[in-house]
C-alpha positions, -999 to 999 in steps of 0.1 A, spaced: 0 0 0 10 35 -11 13 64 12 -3 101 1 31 113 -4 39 83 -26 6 82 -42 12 122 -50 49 114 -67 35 87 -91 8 104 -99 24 141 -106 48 114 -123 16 99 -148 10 137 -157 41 144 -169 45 112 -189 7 120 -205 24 155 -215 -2 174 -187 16 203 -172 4 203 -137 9 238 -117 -1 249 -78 -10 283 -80 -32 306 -56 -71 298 -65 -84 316 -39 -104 294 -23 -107 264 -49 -90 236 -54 -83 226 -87 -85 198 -108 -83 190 -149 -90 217 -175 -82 233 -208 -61 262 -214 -60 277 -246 -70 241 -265 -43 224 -241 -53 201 -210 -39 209 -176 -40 200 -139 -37 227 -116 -39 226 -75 -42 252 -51 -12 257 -32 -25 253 -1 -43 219 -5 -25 195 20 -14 160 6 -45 137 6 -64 168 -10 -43 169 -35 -45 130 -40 -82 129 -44 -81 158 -72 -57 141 -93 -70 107 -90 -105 122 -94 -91 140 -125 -73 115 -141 -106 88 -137 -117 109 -163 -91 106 -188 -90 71 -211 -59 54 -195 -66 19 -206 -39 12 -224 -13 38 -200 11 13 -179 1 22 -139 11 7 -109 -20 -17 -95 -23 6 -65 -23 37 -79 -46 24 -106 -67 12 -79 -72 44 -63 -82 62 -97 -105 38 -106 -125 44 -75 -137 76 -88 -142 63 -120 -164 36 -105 -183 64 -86 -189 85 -120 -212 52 -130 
């Protein structure tokens, strides 16, 4: 089993090998998550968000995103397809 912190690495590592920049900037209040910036996807966190936040938003983000045939670690896969399971 993973820790947050671990969780975190691997899956700030999965955005960069899926070509998603993924920034923490000051949203004043929100937290984040997947969007598109001029035509381009992009994760982007509030700063603040402690570890497990950030966790949740990626994997929630990410549960979106068609990774069937993207090589992930069982675990880490395990955890993003819980919100994929949830979006059913």
């Amino acid at each position: 089993m993973m820790t947050d912190s671990q969780l975190l690495q691997e899956l700030e590592a999965l955005a960069h090998r899926l070509n998603i920049p993924l920034s923490r900037e000051d949203l004043m209040g929100g937290t984040g998550g997947l969007c598109v910036v001029r035509g381009e996807q992009r994760l982007i966190l509030d700063y603040r968000l402690d570890v497990p936040t950030q966790v949740d938003i990626l994997a929630h983000a990410f549960s979106k995103l068609p990774l069937d045939d993207v090589f992930i670690k069982p675990s880490l896969r395990a955890r993003i397809d819980l919100y994929g399971e949830a979006q059913v």
